[in-house]
PAKOLDO-194007 format. One record per residue (C-alpha): x, y, z. Coordinates in steps of 0.2 Angstrom, whole numbers, padded with zeros to 4 digits, always signed. Last residue first. Layout:
REM residues N
XYZ ...
***
This chain:
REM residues 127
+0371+0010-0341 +0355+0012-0352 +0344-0005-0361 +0342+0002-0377 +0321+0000-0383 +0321+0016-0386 +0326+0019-0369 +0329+0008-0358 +0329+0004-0338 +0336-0009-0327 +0355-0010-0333 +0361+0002-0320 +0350+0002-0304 +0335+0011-0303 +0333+0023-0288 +0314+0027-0282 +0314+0041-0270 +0294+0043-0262 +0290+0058-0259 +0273+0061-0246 +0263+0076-0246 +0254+0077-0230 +0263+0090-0219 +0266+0100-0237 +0249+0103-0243 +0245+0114-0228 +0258+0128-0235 +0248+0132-0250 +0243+0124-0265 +0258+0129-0277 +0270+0134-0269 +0266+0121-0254 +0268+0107-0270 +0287+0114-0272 +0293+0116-0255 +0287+0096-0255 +0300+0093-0271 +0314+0106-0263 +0312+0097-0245 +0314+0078-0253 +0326+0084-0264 +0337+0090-0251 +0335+0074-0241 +0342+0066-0256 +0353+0076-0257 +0362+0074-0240 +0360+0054-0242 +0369+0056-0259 +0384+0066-0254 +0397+0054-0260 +0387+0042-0273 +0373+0032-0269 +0359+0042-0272 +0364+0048-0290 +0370+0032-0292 +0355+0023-0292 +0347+0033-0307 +0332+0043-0303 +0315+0039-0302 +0305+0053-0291 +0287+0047-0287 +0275+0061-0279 +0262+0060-0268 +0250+0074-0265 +0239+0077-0250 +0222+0069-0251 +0205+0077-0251 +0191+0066-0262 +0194+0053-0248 +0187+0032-0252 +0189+0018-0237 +0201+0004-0238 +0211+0015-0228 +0214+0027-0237 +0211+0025-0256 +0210+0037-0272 +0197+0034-0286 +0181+0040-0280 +0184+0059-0286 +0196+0059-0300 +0215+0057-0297 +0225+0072-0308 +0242+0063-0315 +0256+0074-0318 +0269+0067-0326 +0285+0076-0326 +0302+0071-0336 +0318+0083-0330 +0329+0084-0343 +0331+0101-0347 +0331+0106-0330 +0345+0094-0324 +0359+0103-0331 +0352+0119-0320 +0361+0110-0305 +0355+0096-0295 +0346+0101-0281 +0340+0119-0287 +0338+0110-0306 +0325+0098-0296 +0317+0112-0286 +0315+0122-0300 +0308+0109-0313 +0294+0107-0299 +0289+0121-0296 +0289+0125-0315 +0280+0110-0318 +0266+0114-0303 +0263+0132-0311 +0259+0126-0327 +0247+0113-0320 +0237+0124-0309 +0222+0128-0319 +0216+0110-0312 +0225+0101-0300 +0213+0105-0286 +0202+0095-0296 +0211+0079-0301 +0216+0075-0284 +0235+0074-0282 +0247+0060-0289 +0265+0068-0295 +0276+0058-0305 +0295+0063-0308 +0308+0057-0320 +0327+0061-0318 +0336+0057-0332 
***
């Protein structure tokens, strides 16, 4: 199940919530097929002034980052590398959408694969 986690600051997320899962639901079904969309977990966490970090120093303006977990072998398999690059271009295409192309030279995606046997659910540790 793919799981996604988008950090962004908490005000230029606001009223925009809806509009930044559809984005995002697309670009993950658009990669992987519509099978994908109903499983697609998004957390959206909105950053309150102060509480973001560059530097050592505190910025109110920062560009997205998102955090996609996937299982391993949806990376490792034949044609892995080639979507992963695909996801990384749907996911950012997604945050432009939304905020506008000047979001997308910043936002950064970071592809976290699990390998089997490292994540539950339900307490059921999954293959």
């Amino acid at each position: 199940m793919p799981h996604l986690t988008v950090r962004l600051p908490a005000a230029r997320l606001s009223g925009r919530e809806p509009a930044l899962i559809t984005a995002l639901t697309d670009a993950v079904a658009t990669v992987y097929g519509e099978w994908a969309r109903d499983i697609a977990v998004i957390h959206l966490d909105g950053v309150p002034a102060g509480r973001w970090a560059i530097g050592g120093r505190p910025v109110d303006d920062f560009a997205p980052a998102i955090t996609f977990g996937i299982r391993e072998a949806a990376l490792t398999r034949p044609g892995g590398a080639e979507a992963a690059a695909r996801l990384a271009a749907a996911l950012t295409d997604a945050i432009a959408i939304v905020f506008g192309d000047q979001a997308r030279n910043g936002t950064t995606v970071e592809l976290v694969a699990t390998p089997p046997g490292r994540s539950a659910q339900g307490g059921t540790l999954a293959d």
